[in-house]
BANUMAR-785048 format. One record per residue (C-alpha): residue number from 1; x, y, z. Coordinates in Angstrom, 1 decimal. Layout:
BEGIN
<site NUM; <X; Y; Z>>
...
! end
This chain:
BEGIN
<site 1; <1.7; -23.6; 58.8>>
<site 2; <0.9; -23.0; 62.3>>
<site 3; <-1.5; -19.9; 63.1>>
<site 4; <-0.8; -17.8; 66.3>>
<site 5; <-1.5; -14.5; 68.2>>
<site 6; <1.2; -12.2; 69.1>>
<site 7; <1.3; -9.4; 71.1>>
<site 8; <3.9; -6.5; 69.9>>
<site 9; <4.6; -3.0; 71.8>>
<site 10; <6.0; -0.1; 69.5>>
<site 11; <5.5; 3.2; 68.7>>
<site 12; <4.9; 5.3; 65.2>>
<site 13; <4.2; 8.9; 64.2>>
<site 14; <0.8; 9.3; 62.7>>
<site 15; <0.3; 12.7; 60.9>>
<site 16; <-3.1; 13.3; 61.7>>
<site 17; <-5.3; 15.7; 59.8>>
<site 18; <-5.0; 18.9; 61.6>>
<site 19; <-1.3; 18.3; 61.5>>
<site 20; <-1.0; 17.9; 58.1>>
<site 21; <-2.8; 21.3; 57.8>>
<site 22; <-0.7; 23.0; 60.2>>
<site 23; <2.7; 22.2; 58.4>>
<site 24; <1.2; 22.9; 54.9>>
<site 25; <0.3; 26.5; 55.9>>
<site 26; <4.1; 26.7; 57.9>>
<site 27; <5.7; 26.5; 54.6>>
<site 28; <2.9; 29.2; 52.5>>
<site 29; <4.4; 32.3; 51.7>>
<site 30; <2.5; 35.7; 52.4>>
<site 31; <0.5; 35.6; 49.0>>
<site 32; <-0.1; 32.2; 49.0>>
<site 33; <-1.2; 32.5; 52.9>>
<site 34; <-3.6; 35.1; 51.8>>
<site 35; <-5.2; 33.7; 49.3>>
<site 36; <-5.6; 29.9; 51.8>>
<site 37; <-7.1; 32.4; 53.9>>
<site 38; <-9.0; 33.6; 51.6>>
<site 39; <-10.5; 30.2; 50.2>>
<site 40; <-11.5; 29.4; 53.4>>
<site 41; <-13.6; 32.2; 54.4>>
<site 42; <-15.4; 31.7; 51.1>>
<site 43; <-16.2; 28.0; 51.4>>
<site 44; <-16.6; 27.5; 55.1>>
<site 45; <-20.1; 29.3; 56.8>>
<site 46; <-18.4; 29.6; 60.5>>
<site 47; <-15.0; 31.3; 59.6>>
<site 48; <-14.9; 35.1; 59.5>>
<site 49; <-13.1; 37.8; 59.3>>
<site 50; <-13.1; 39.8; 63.0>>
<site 51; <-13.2; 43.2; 62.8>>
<site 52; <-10.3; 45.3; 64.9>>
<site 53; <-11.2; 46.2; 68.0>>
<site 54; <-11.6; 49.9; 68.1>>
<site 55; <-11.3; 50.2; 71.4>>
<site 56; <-7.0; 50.5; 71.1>>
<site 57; <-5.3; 52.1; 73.9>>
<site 58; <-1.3; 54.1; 73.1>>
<site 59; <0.2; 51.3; 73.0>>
<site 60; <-1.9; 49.5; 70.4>>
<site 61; <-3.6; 46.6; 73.3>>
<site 62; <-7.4; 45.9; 72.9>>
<site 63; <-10.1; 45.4; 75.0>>
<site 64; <-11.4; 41.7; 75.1>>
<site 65; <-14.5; 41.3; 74.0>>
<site 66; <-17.1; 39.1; 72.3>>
<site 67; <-14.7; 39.3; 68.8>>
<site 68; <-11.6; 38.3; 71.0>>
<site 69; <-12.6; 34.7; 71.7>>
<site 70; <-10.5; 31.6; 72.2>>
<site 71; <-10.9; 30.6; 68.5>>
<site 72; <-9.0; 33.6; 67.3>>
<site 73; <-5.8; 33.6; 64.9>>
<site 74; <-3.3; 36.2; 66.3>>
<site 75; <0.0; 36.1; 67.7>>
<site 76; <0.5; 35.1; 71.3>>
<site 77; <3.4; 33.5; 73.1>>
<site 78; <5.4; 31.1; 70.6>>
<site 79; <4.7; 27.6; 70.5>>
<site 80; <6.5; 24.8; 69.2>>
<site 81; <4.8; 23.3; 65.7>>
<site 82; <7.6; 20.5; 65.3>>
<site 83; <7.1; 18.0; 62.8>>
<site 84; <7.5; 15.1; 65.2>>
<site 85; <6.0; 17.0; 68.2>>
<site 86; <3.2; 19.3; 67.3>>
<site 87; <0.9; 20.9; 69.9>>
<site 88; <-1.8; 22.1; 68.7>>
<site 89; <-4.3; 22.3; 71.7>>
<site 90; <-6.2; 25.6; 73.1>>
<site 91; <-3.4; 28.5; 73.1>>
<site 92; <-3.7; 31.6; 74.4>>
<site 93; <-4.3; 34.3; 72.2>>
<site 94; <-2.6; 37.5; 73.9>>
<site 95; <-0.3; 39.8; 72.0>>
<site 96; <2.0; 42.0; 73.1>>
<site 97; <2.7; 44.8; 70.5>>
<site 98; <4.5; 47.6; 72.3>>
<site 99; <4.2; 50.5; 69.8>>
<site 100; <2.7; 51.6; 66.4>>
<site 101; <5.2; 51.0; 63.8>>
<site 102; <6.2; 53.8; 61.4>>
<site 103; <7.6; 51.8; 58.5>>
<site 104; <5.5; 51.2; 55.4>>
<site 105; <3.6; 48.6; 55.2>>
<site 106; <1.7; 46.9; 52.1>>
<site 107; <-2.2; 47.0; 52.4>>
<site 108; <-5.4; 46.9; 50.2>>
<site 109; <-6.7; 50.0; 50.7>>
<site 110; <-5.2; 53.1; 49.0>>
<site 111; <-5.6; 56.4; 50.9>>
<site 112; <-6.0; 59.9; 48.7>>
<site 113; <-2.7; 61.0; 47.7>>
<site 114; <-1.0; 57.7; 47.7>>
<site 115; <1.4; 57.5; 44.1>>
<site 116; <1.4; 53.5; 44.3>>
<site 117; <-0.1; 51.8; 41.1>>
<site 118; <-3.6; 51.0; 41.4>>
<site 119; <-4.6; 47.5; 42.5>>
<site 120; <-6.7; 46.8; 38.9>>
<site 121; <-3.6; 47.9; 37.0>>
<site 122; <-1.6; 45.2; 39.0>>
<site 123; <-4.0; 42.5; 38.8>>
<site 124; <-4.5; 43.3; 34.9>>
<site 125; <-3.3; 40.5; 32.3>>
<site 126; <0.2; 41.6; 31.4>>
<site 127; <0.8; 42.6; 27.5>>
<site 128; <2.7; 40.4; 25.7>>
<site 129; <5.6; 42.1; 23.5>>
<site 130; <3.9; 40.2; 20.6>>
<site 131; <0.4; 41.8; 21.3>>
<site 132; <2.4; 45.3; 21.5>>
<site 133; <3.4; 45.1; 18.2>>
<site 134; <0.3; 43.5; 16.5>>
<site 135; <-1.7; 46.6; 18.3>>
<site 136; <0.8; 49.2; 16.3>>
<site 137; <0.9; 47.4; 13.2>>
<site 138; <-3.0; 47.5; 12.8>>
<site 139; <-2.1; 51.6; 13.3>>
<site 140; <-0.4; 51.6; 10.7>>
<site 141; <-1.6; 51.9; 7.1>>
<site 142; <-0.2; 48.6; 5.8>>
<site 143; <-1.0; 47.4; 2.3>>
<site 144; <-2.7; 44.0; 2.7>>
<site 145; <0.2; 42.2; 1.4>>
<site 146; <2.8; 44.1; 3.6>>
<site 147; <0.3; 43.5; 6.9>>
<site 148; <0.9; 39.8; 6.4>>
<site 149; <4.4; 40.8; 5.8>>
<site 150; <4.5; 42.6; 9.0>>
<site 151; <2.6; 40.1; 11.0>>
<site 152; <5.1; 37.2; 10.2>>
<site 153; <8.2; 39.1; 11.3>>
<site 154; <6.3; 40.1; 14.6>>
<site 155; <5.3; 36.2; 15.1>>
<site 156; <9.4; 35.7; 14.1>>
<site 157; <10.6; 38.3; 17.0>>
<site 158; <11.5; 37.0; 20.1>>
<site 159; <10.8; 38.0; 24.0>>
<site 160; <13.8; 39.9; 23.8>>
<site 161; <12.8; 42.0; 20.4>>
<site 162; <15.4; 40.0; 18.0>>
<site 163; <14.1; 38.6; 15.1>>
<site 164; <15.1; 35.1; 15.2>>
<site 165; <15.2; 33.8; 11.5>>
<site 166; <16.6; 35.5; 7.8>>
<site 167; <14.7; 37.4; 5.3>>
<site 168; <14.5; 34.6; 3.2>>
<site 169; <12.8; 32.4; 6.1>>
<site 170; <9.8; 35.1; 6.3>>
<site 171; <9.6; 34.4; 2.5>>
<site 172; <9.3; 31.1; 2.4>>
<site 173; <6.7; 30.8; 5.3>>
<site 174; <5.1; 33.6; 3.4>>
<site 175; <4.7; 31.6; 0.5>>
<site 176; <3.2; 28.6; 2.4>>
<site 177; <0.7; 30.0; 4.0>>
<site 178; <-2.9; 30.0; 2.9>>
<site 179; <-4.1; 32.2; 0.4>>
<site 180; <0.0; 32.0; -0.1>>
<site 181; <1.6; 35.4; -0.1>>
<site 182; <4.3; 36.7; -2.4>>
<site 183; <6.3; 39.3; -1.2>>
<site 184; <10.1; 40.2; -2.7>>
<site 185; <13.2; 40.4; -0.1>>
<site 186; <13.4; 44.2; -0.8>>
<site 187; <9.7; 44.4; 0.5>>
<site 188; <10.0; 42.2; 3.1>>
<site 189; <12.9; 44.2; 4.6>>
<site 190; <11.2; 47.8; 3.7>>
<site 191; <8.5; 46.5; 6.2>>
<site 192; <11.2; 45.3; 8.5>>
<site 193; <12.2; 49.1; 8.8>>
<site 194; <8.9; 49.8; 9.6>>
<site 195; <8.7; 47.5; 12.6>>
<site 196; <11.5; 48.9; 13.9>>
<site 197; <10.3; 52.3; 13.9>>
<site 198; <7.4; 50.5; 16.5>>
<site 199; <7.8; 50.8; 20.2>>
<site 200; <10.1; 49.9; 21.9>>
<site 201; <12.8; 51.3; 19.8>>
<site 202; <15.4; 48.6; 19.0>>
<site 203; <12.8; 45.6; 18.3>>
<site 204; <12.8; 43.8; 15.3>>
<site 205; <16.4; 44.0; 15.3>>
<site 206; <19.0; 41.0; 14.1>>
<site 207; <22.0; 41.4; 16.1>>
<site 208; <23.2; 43.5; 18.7>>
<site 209; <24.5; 46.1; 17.0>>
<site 210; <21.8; 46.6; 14.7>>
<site 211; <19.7; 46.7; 18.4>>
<site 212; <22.0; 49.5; 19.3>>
<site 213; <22.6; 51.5; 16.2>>
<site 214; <18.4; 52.0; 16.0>>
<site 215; <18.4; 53.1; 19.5>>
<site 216; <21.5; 55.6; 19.0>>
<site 217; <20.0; 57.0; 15.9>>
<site 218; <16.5; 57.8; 17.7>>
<site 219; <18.9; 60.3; 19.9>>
<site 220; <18.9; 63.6; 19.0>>
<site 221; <21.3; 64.1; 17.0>>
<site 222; <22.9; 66.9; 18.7>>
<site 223; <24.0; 63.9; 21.4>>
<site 224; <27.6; 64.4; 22.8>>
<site 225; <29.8; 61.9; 21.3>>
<site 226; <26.9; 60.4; 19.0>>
<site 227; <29.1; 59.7; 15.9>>
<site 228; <31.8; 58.2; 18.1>>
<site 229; <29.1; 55.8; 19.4>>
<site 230; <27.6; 54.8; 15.8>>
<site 231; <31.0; 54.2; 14.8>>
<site 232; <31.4; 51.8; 18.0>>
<site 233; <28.0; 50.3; 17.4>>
<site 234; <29.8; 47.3; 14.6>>
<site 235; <30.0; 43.6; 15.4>>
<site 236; <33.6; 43.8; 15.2>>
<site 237; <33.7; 46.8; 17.5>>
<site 238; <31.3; 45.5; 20.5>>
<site 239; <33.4; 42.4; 20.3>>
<site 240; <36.6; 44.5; 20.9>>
<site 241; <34.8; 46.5; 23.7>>
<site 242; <33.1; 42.9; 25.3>>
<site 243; <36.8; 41.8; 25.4>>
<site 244; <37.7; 45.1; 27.2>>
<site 245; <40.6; 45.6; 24.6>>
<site 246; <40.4; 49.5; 24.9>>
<site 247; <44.0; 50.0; 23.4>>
<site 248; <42.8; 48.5; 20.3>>
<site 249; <39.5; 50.4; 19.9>>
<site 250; <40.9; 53.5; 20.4>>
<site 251; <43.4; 53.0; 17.4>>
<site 252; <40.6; 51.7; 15.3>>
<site 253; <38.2; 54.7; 15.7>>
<site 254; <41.4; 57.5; 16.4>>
<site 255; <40.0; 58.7; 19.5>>
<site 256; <41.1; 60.1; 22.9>>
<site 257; <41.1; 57.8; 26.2>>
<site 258; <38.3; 60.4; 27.3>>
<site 259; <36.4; 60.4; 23.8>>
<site 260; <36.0; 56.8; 23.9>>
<site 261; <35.2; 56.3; 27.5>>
<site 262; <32.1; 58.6; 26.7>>
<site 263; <30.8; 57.0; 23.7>>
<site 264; <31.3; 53.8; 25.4>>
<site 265; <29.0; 55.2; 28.4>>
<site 266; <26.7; 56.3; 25.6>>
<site 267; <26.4; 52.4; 24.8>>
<site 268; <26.0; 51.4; 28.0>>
<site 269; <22.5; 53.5; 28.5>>
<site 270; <21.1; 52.0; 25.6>>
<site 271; <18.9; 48.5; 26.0>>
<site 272; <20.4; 45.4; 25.1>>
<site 273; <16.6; 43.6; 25.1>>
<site 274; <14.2; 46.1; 24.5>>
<site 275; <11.8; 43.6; 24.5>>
<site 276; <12.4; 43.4; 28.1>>
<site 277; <10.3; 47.0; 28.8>>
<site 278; <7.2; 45.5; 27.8>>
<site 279; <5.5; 43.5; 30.4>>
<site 280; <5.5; 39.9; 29.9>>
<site 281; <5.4; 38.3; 33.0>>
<site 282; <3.0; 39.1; 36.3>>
<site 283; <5.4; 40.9; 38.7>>
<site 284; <6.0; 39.1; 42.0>>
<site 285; <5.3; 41.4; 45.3>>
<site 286; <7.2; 40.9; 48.4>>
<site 287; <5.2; 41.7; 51.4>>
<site 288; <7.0; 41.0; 54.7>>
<site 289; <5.9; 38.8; 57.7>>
<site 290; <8.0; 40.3; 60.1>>
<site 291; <8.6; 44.0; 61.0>>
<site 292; <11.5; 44.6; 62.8>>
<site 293; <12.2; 47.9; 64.8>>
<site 294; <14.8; 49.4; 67.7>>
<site 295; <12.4; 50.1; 70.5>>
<site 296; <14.1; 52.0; 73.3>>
<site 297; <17.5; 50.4; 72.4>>
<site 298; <16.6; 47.3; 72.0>>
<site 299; <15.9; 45.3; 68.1>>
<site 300; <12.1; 43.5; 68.1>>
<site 301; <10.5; 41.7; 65.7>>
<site 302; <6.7; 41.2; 65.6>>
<site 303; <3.9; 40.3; 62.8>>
<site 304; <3.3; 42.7; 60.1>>
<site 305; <-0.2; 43.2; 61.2>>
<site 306; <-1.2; 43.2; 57.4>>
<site 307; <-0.8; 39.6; 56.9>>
<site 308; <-2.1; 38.3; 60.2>>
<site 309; <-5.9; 38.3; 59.8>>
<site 310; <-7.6; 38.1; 63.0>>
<site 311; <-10.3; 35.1; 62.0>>
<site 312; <-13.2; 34.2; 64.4>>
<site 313; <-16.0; 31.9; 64.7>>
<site 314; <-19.4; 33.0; 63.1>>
<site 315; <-21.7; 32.9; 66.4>>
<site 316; <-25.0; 33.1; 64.7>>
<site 317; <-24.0; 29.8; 62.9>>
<site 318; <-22.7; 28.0; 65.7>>
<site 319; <-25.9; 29.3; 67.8>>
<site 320; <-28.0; 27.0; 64.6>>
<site 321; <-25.8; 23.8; 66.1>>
<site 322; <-28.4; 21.9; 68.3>>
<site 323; <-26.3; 18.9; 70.4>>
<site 324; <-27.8; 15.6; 69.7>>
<site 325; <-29.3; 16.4; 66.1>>
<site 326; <-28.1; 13.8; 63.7>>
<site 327; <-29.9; 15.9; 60.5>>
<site 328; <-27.9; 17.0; 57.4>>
<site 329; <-28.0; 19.8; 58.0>>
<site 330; <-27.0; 20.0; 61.5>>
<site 331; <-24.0; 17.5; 60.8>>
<site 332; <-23.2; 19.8; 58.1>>
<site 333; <-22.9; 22.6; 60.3>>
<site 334; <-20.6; 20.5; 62.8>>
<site 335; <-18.0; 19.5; 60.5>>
<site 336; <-17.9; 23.0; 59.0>>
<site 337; <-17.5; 24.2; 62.9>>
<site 338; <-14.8; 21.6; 63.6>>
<site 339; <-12.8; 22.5; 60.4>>
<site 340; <-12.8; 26.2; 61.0>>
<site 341; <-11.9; 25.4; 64.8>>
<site 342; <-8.5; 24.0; 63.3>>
<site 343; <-7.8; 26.1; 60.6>>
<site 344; <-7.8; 29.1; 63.3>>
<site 345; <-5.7; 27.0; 65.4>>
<site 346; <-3.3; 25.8; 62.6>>
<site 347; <-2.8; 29.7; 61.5>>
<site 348; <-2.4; 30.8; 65.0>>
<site 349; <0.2; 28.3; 65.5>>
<site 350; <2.2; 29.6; 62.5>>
<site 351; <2.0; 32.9; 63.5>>
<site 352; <3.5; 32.0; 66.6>>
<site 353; <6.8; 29.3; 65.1>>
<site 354; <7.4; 31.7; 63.1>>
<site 355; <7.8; 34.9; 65.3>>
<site 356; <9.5; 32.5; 68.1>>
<site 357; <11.9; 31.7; 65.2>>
<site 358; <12.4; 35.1; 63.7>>
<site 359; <12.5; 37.4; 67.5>>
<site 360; <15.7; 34.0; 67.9>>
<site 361; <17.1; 35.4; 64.5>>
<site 362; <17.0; 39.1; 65.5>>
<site 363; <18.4; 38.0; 68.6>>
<site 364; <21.4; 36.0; 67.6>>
<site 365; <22.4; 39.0; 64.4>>
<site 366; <21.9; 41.9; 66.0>>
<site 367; <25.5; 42.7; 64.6>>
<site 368; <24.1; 42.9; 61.5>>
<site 369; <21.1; 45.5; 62.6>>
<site 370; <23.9; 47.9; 64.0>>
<site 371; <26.8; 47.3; 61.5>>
<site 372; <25.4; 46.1; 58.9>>
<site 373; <26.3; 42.8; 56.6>>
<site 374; <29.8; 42.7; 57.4>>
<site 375; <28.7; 42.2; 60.8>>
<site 376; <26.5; 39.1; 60.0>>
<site 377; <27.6; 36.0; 62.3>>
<site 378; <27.8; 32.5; 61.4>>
<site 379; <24.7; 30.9; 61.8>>
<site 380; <22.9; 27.9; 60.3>>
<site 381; <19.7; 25.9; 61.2>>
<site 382; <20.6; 23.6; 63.7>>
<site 383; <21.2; 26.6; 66.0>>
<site 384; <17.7; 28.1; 65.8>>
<site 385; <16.5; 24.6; 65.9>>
<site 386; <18.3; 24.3; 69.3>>
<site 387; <17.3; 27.4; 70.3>>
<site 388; <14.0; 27.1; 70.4>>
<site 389; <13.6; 23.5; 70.8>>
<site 390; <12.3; 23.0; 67.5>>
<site 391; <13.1; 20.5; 64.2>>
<site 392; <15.8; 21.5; 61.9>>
<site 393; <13.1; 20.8; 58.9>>
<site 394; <10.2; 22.8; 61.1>>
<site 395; <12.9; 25.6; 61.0>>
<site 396; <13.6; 25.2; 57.1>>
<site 397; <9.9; 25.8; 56.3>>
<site 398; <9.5; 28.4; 58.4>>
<site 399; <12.1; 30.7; 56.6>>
<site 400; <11.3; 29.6; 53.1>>
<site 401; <9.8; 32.6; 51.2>>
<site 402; <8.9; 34.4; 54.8>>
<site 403; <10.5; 38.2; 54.5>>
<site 404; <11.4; 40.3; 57.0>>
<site 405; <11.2; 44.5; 57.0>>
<site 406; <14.0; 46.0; 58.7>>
<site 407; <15.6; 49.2; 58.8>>
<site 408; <18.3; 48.0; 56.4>>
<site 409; <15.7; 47.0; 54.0>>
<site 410; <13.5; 43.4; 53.5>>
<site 411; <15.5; 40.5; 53.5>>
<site 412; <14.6; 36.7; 53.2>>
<site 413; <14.6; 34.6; 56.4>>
<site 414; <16.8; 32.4; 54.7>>
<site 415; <19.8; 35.5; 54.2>>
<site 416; <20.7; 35.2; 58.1>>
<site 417; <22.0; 31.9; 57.9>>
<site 418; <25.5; 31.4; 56.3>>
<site 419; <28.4; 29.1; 57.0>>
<site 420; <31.4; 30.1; 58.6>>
<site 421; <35.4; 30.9; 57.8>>
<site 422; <37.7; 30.0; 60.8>>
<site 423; <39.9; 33.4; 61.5>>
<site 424; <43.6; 34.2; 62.5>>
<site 425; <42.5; 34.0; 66.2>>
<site 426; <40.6; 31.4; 66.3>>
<site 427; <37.2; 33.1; 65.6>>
<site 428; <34.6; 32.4; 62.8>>
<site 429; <33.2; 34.9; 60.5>>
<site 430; <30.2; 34.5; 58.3>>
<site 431; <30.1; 33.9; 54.8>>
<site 432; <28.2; 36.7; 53.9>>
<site 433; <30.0; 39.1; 56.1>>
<site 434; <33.2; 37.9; 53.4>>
<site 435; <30.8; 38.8; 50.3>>
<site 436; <30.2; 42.3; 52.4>>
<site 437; <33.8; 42.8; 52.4>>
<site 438; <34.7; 41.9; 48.9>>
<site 439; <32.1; 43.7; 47.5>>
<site 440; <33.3; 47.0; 49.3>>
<site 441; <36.6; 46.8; 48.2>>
<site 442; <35.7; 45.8; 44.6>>
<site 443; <33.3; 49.6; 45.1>>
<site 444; <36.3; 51.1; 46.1>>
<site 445; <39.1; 49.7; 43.2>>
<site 446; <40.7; 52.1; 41.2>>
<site 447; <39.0; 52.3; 38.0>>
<site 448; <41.6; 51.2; 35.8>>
<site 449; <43.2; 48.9; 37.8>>
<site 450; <40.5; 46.6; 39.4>>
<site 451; <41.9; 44.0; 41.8>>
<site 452; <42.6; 40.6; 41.2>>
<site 453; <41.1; 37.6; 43.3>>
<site 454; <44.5; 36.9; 44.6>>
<site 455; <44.6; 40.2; 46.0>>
<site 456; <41.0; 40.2; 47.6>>
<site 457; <42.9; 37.0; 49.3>>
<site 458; <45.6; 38.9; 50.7>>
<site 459; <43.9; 41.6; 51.9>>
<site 460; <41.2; 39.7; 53.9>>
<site 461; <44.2; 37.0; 55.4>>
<site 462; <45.8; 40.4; 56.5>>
<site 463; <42.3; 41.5; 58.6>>
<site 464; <42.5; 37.7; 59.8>>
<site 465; <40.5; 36.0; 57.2>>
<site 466; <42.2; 33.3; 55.3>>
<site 467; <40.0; 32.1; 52.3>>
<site 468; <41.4; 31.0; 49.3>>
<site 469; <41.7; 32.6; 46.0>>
<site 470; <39.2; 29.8; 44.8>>
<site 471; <36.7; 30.9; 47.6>>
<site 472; <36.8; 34.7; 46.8>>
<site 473; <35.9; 34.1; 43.1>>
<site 474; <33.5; 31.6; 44.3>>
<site 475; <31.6; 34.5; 46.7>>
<site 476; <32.7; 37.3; 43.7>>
<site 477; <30.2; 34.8; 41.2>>
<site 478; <27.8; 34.8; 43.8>>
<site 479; <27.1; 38.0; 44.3>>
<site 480; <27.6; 38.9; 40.7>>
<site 481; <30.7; 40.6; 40.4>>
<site 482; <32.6; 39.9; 37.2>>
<site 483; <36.0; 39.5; 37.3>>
<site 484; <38.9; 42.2; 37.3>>
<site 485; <39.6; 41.8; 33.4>>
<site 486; <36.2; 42.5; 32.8>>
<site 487; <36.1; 45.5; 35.4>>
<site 488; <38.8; 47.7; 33.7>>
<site 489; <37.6; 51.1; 32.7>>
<site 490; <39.0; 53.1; 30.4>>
<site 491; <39.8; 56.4; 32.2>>
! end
């Protein structure tokens, strides 16, 4: 084998470090932004927090000073954080916001007067329906015997408040246990009742119509059309009324057309999961990135304020940094200066891709600002990418879990794009502008005689729309419609 030296000319990407960073905090979401944020101001000596100027003139511009230096995060002109061409040199860091914005806006701090839940009741551990219980079982004045009773039907009641396994079941594990514990069937379901007396009403039971039969009998009993709603309340009856067979129920209970429609309204009010009311889960807040308002005619979107900390270097720190010093603790000081250096740049890049790509959104559907959804226009990645010169998969990440405030309410960056439908004249209209439309008809059916799918076909072909039956059951299911034989009312 003969050994040689080539020479070979080519080209690669290389995702360097700061690159790396500046996609991975493109794709964050608000919270998880915050809480990046947050990390690094706690582990890194030269990041900070700047304080707002307070030195803010009408139209909300601030004086530069010492806090506004070229390290800071805030929104300036957009530039262009592709994944294949990334720029993330010195940028300016002007802002242009116009006017004070009216609409509400999430924040820490809570003002006297203000009804919203306070922040240690949201960032509590949340109860767990089994915890509920076991906290009003020990406030009760159970027998030892029936407590363990009690305590194995709780730990056999799932997150929806339905005991999961038979009487006998409870007995048997009873019996197993250690000390074992012998309890008869009729005791075992005398403490049932108990449990079902707990909070919320309707737990503990077996079957739906045991769920709703506890529910309607903690009405008062003075309740219009009560009895006709126990009598409903049968397995035999709910499947009748699931099936929408109304001709049917009203022979079996001898009722009126208006008698049963009100019992069956009585039904609907009650709770198919109680278990649900009892907080599980940690709830999920939605605070928006982008605020969009009509200013003198014309629909802008800029930065909710809120979520775009304005981060600075720490000048007593980087005044410690002597040049030349190759000590620990001067090197220490250095990378910790360099790092902070491109976290403010990677932020203040994302800041600015993603108000370049949202003020390109607002632009392209400002239809659906005036109109509303039925107004929405076809739109799909590729045409913001081109728009603002950008990657398709820079524009992806930038409208994953990134919300936007609006008039109309917040939406997700993601619900502005939808395909298109080709139209009688040669147009295109939007998917969702088609879910608009069939979900405004469906609102305006008659009662008992909801429309079919086929017919939702007709009528759109006849405004110029030509989907297929197929297609409107398809964007019916999306939106969570259920179909016209399960829409039927009674009356």
């Amino acid at each position: 084998m003969k050994q040689s030296l080539d020479l070979r000319l080519g080209q690669h990407l290389t995702i360097t470090p700061q690159l790396q960073q500046a996609i991975r905090l493109l794709q964050l979401s608000t919270v998880e932004l915050q809480q990046e944020i947050q990390e690094a101001l706690e582990t890194n000596p030269l990041l900070e927090e700047g304080e707002e100027s307070e030195n803010r003139d009408a139209n909300g511009e601030g004086e530069a000073g010492e806090s506004e230096t070229e390290y800071e995060a805030e929104a300036s002109e957009p530039a262009d954080l592709d994944m294949e061409q990334a720029d993330l040199g010195e940028t300016s860091a002007e802002s242009d916001w116009d006017e004070a914005f009216d609409l509400p806006l999430a924040s820490g701090s809570r003002n006297e007067g203000d009804e919203r839940p306070d922040i240690d009741a949201r960032n509590s551990r949340p109860q767990t329906l089994r915890e509920h219980l076991l906290w009003q079982m020990h406030m009760t004045s159970f027998s030892v015997t029936d407590r363990r009773v009690a305590e194995a039907l709780i730990d056999a009641i799932n997150e929806d408040g339905y005991l999961t396994c038979k009487l006998e079941e409870v007995q048997q594990i009873l019996a197993k246990e250690s000390p074992p514990t012998q309890a008869e069937l009729d005791e075992i379901e005398a403490v049932l009742h108990q449990v079902q007396n707990f909070d919320p009403i309707g737990v503990g039971a077996r079957d739906l119509a045991e769920c709703l039969l506890l529910q309607l009998k903690a009405l008062d009993p003075e309740t219009p059309y009560l009895r006709e709603a126990l009598r409903l309340a049968t397995p035999e009856h709910l499947a009748l009324l699931g099936g929408r067979d109304y001709n049917q129920l009203r022979r079996n209970l001898k009722v009126t057309p208006e008698t049963l429609h009100h019992a069956v309204q009585l039904i609907q009010r009650l709770n198919p999961r109680p278990g649900g009311t009892v907080q599980s889960v940690a709830a999920n807040y939605i605070v928006p990135d982008i605020i969009v308002r009509k200013i003198r005619g014309i629909w802008r979107a800029d930065l909710n304020q809120e979520v775009a900390p304005r981060l600075r270097i720490n000048r007593m720190y980087e005044r410690l940094i002597h040049r030349g010093d190759g000590s620990r603790d001067n090197r220490y000081l250095q990378d910790q200066l360099q790092q902070a250096r491109w976290f403010i740049k990677s932020l203040n890049s994302r800041n600015e891709t993603l108000l370049k790509v949202a003020r390109t959104i607002v632009d392209r559907q400002r239809a659906f600002f005036d109109h509303g959804p039925e107004a929405m226009k076809p739109l799909v990645l590729h045409d913001i990418a081109e728009a603002v010169s950008m990657h398709e998969s820079t524009i992806s990440r930038v409208t994953t879990n990134k919300y936007m405030l609006t008039p109309r309410g917040i939406y997700e960056l993601k619900y502005f794009f939808s395909s298109h439908v080709g139209t009688a004249d040669g147009g295109a209209c939007s998917a969702t502008a088609i879910r608009s439309m069939i979900k405004k008809l469906v609102e305006n059916e008659p009662p008992t005689k909801p429309i079919s799918d086929s017919k939702i076909a007709e009528i759109l072909a006849g405004q110029g729309i030509h989907v297929a039956r197929r297609t409107v059951a398809k964007y019916r299911e999306s939106i969570s419609i259920p179909p016209s034989n399960q829409r039927k009312s009674i009356i």
